[in-house]
N, C-alpha and C positions, 0 to 999 in steps of 0.2 A: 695720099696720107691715110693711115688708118683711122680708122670709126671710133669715138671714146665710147665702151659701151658703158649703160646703167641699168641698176638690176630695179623692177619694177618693186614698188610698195605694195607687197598682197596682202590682201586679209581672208580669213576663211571663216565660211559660217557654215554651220552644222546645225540644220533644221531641219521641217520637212515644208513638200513641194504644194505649193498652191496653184491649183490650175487652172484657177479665175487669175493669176498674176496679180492681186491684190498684197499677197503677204507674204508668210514665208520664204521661202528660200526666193523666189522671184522678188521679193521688196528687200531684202536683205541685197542682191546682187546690183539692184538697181540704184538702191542706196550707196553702197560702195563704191561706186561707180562713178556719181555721180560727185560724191566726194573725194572724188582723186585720189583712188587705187584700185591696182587690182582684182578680181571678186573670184576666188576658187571653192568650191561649196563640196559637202556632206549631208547624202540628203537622208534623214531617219525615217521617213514616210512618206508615202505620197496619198492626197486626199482628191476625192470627185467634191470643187468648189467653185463656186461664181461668188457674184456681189449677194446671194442674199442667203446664203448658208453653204454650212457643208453638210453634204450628203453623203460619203461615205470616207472611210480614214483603212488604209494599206501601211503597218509596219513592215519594214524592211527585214531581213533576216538578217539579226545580229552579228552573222557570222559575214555577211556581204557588209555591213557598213564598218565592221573591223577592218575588212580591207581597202575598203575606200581610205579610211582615215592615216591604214600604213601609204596606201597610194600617192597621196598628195603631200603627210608628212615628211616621207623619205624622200622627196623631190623639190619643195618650193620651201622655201624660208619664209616665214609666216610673221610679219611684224604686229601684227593683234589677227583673235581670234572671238565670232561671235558665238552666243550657243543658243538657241531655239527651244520651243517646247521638247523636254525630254518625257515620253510616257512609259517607261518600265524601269524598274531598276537594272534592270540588266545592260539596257542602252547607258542607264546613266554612270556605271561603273567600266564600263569597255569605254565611256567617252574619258571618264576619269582618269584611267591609267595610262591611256595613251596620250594624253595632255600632258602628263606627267612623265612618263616613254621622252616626249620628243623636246620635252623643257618650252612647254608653249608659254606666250606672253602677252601681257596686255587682254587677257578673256573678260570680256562682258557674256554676263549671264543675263537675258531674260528671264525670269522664271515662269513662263506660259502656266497658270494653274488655275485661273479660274475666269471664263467668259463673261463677256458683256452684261448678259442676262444673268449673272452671278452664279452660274451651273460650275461647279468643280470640274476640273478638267483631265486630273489625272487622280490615280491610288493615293491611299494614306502612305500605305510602303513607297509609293513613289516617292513622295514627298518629304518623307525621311531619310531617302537616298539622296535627297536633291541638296538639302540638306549638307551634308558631308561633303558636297562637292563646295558652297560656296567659300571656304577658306582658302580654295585654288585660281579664285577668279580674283580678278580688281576690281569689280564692279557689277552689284547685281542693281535690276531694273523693274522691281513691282509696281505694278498699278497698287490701288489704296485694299481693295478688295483681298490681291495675292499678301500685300502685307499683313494685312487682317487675318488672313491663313496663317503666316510665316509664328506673328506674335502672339496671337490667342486674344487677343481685345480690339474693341473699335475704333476707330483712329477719326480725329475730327478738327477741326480749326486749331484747337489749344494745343491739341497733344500731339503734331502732324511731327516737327523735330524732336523732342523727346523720342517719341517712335524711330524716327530714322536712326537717332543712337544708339537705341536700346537694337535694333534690329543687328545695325552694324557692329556695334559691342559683343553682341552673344552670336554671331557668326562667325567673325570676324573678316569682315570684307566694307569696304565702300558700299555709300546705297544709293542712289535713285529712287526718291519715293513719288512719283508720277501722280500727280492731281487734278489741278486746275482749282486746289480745295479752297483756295481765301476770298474769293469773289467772282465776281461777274465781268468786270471790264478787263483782265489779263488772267492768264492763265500762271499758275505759282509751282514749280518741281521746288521738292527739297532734295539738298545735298549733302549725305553724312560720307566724310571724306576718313578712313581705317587707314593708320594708327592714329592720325594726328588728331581728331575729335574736331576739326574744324564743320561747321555746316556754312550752306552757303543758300540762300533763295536765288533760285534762276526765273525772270521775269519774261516772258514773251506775249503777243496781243491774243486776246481769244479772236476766233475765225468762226464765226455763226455757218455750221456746213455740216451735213451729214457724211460728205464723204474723206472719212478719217479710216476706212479699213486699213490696217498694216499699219497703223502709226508707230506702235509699240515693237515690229519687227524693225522700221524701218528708222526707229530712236537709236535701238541698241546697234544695229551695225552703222551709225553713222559716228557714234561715238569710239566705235573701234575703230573706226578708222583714223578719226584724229586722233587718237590713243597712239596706232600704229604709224601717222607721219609726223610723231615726235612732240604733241601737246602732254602737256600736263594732265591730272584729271579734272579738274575744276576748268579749263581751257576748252579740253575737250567734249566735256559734257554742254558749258557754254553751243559750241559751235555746231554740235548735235543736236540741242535744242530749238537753234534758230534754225538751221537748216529746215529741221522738220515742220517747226511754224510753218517759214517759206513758202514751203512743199504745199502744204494746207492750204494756205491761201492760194498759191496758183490753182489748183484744184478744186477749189470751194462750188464753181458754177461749170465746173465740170462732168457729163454725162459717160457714163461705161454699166452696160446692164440694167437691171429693174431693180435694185438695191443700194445697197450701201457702199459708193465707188470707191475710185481709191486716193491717193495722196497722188500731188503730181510731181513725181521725182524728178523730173528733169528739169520742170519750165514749159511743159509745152504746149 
């Protein structure tokens, strides 16, 4: 009897390469992975990084990661697609047109723009480019700080949803407004859901652990992925968010390096 085949659930992220395996493209793939589908990647940079910083950052030649992105568009059928810190306009207009080239679907945007220690992380012009891309995405994913960029004002208990709308109203895309901002004993995401104006509080426990490196890579492709095996957004974002709780807690008393380790994707 023949084989019934079935075509796998990929998802694709286009980041760059962490070589401590804490973040980018290594916690994106692992991520995916882990949530059941395929992981095929785009990488924009590769950086020399462990757990307690990076030390140096390698862009790609733009003309080389053009081709990656025909490479794997032209061949794998893509059911969501993640997208990683973008640092040039250049990268983020080659990423744009061929999103758009290949009729990509279901993109969660990270927008990577400003560090832990509150250091900006890429150009003003970047950031204006970055911009323009969010009306192509379903879903962008700021920490409170990157929103604080995005809107021009401080964001704080009161104003946390107003913000999420006002973000997603003048981009026009779904938001993720990533906090932990309403307290101490759980940790609180807002959810501004473009067109419909719905928000939503997503609730999960806090996990007392410094090893959270990658959380924020490892949010946004977990959410493509459920995006990509058929959830809703507000489903999806839900099951992105526990997961990555999860993740946290298994890893909480977890050792990797002299730093800041990382989430434990698997369980193990």
């Amino acid at each position: 009897m023949e084989s019934i085949k079935t075509t796998y659930k990929s998802v694709l992220t286009i980041a760059g390469s962490d070589s401590g395996g804490c973040a980018g493209i290594q916690a994106d793939i692992k991520s995916i992975s882990a949530c059941g589908a395929y992981a095929a990647s785009v990488i924009t940079a590769t950086t020399a990084q462990n757990t307690q910083g990076v030390t140096d950052i390698h862009a790609l030649p733009v003309a080389h990661l053009e081709k990656q992105l025909e490479a794997v568009f032209s061949d794998i059928d893509f059911s969501a697609v993640k997208i990683g810190m973008l640092h040039s306009c250049e990268v983020i207009e080659t990423i744009a047109s061929k999103l758009s080239e290949y009729n990509a679907k279901n993109i969660v945007l990270d927008p990577v723009m400003v560090a832990t220690s509150g250091d900006v992380l890429i150009t003003e012009d970047a950031i204006e480019c970055l911009k323009k891309l969010f009306p192509q995405v379903a879903i962008i994913t700021p920490n409170h700080k990157e929103a604080e960029l995005l809107i021009g004002h401080a964001i704080d208990q009161e104003n946390v949803e107003a913000t999420a709308k006002e973000i997603g109203s003048q981009f026009k895309t779904s938001v993720l407004l990533k906090g932990g901002h309403f307290g101490t004993a759980e940790m609180h995401d807002m959810l501004y859901e473009f067109p419909t104006g719905r928000t939503t509080i997503i609730k999960n426990p806090r996990v007392d652990t410094t090893n959270t490196h990658g959380t924020g890579c490892s949010l946004s492709s977990s959410i493509a992925t459920f995006l990509g095996k058929g959830n809703d957004l507000e489903n999806a974002v839900k099951k992105g968010c526990s997961y990555v709780n999860n993740a946290i807690a298994e890893g909480k008393d977890k050792v990797l390096g002299k730093g800041n380790g990382p989430i434990n994707h698997f369980g193990l």
